[in-house]
C-alpha positions as CSV (number, residue, x, y, z in Angstrom):
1,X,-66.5,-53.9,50.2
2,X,-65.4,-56.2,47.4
3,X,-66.9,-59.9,47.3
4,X,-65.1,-61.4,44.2
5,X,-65.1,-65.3,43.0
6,X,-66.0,-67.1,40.3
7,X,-69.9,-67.6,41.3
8,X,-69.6,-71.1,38.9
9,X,-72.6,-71.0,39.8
10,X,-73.7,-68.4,42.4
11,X,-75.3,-70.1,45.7
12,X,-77.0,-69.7,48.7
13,X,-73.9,-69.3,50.7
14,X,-72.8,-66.4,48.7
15,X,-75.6,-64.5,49.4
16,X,-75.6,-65.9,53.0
17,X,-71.7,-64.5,54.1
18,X,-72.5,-61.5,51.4
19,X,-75.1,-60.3,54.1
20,X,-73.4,-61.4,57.2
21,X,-69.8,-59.2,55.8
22,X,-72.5,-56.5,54.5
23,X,-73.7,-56.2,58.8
24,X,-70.4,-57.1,60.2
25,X,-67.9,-54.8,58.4
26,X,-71.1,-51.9,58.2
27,X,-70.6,-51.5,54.7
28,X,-71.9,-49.0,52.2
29,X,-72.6,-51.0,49.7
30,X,-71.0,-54.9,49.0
31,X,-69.3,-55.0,45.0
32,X,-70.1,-58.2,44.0
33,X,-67.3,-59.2,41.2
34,X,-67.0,-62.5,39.2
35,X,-63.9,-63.4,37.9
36,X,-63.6,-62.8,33.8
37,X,-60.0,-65.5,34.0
38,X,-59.9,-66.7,37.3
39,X,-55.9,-67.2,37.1
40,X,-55.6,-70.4,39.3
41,X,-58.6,-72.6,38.1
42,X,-60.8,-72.7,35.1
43,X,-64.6,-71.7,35.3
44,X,-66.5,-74.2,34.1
45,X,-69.5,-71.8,32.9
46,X,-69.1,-68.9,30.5
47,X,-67.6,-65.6,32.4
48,X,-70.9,-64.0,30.7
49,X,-73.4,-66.6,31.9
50,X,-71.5,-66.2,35.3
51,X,-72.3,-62.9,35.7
52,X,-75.4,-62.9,34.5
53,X,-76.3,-65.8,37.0
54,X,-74.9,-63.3,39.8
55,X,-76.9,-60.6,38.8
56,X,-79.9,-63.0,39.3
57,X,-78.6,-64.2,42.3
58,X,-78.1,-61.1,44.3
59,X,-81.2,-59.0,42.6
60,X,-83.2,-58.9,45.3
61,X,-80.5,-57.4,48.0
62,X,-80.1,-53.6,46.8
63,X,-77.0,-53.3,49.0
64,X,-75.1,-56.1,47.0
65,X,-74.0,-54.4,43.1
66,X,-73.1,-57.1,40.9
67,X,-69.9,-56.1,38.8
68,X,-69.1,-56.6,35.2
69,X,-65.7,-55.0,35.7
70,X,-63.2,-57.9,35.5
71,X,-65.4,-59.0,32.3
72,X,-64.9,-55.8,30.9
73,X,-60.6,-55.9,31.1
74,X,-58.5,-58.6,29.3
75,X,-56.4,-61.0,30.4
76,X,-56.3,-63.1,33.8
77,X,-58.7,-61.5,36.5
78,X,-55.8,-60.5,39.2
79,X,-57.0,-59.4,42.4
80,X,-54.5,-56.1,42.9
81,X,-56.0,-54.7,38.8
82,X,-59.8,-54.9,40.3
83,X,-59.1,-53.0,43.3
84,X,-57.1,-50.6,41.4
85,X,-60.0,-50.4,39.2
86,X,-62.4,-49.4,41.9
87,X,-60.1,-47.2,43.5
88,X,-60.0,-45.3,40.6
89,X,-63.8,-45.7,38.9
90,X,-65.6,-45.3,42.1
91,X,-63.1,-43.2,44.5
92,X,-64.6,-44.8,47.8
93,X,-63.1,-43.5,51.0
94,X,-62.2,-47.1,52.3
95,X,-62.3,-50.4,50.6
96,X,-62.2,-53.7,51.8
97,X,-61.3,-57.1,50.6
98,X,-63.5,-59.9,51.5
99,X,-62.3,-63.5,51.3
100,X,-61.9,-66.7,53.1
101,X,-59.4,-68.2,55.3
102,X,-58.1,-70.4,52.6
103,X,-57.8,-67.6,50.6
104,X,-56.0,-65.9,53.1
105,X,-53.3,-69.1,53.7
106,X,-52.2,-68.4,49.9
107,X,-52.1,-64.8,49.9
108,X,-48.0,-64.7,49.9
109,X,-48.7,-65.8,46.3
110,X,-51.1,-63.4,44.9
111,X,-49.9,-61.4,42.7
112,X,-48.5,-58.0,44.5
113,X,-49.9,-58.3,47.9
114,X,-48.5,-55.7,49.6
115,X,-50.2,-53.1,46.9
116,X,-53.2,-55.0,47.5
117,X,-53.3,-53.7,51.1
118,X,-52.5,-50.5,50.0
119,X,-55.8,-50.8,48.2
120,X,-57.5,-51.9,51.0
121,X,-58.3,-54.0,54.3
122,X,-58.6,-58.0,54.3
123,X,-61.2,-58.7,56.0
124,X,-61.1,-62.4,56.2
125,X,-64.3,-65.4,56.9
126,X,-63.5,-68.8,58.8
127,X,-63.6,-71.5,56.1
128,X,-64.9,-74.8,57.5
129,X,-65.3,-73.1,61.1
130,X,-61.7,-72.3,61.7
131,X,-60.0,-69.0,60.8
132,X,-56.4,-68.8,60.0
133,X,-53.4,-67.4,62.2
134,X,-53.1,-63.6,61.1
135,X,-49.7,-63.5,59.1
136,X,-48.3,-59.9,60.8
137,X,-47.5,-58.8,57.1
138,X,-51.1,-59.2,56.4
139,X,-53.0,-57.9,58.9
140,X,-57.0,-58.7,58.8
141,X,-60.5,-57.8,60.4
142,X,-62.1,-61.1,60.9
143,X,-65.6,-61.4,59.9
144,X,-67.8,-64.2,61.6
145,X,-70.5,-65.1,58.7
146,X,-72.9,-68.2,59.1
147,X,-71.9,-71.3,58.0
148,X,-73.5,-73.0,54.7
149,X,-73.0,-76.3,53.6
150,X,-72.9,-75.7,50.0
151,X,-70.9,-75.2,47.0
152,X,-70.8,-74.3,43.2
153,X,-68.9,-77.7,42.6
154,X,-71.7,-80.1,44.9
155,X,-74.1,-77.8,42.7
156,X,-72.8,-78.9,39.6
157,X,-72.3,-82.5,40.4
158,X,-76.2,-82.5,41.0
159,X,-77.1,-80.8,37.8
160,X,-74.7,-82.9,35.9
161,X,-76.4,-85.9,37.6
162,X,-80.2,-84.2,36.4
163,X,-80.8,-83.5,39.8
164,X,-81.9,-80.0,41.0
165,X,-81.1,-77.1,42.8
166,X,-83.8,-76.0,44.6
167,X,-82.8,-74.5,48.0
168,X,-79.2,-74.3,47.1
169,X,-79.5,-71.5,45.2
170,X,-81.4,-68.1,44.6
171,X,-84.8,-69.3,43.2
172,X,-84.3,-65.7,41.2
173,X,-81.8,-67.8,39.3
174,X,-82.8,-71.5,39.5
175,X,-84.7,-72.1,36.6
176,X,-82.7,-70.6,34.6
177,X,-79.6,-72.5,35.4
178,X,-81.3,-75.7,36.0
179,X,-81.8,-75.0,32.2
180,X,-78.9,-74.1,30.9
């Protein structure tokens, strides 16, 4: 499976949907891949400190591999390149493409989407409870993960406002990023 996002900063609902998608789609092993570029927003930390972050994050799960390998191409981190990437660095026998339902509403404008599924299977989490109407173009395995209230933005806002993070993210991380 492929998990990718910016992780700005990684939380303790990525790690939370990374294990319910790891059980539910009875995955291998779970690629875990921040964005170098995401294309449609800015990152507000470094890609480098992002990933390093993730790596933190996610050490203690050996069925979750963190990936440097949108960092490691230039330009804009598109989707359809990654997968193309793993297809051909790693030769798995089937790949699938996690992401949420609001992701899903907007795939008709990521770039190539039909080679995307010729890459592999959307498999596709609620997003506030409620999971979008398959698109027949874009066929999907829906994955039901547990619902966390938390994000990388609410995290920041906290931070910014020298409040911490404790239990909203990875304690493996926390320091560190309360830090920094």
């Amino acid at each position: 499976g492929v998990f990718g996002g910016a992780f700005d900063p990684p939380h303790i609902g990525h790690l939370v949907v990374a294990q319910d998608v790891f059980e539910s789609l009875r995955l291998d092993r779970l690629l875990v891949v921040p964005s170098a570029r995401p294309p449609h927003r800015d990152a507000r930390l470094p890609a480098e400190q992002r990933l390093s972050l993730t790596r933190d994050a996610f050490a203690d799960d050996p069925r979750m591999v963190v990936s440097d390998l949108e960092l490691r191409r230039p330009g804009p981190s598109w989707t359809v390149g990654t997968l193309a990437s793993i297809r051909e660095e790693l030769r798995p026998d089937d790949l699938w493409l996690v992401i949420g339902a609001d992701q899903y509403r907007s795939f008709d404008d990521w770039r190539d989407p039909q080679r995307i599924l010729e890459l592999a299977g959307l498999a596709v989490m609620p997003r506030d409870g409620e999971m979008p109407t398959e698109d027949p173009r874009y066929p999907f395995v829906p994955v039901p993960v547990t619902r966390v209230d938390v994000s990388s933005t609410r995290i920041r806002d906290r931070l910014d406002r020298g409040r911490g993070a404790r239990c909203l993210v990875p304690e493996t991380m926390r320091e560190r990023l309360e830090e920094e």
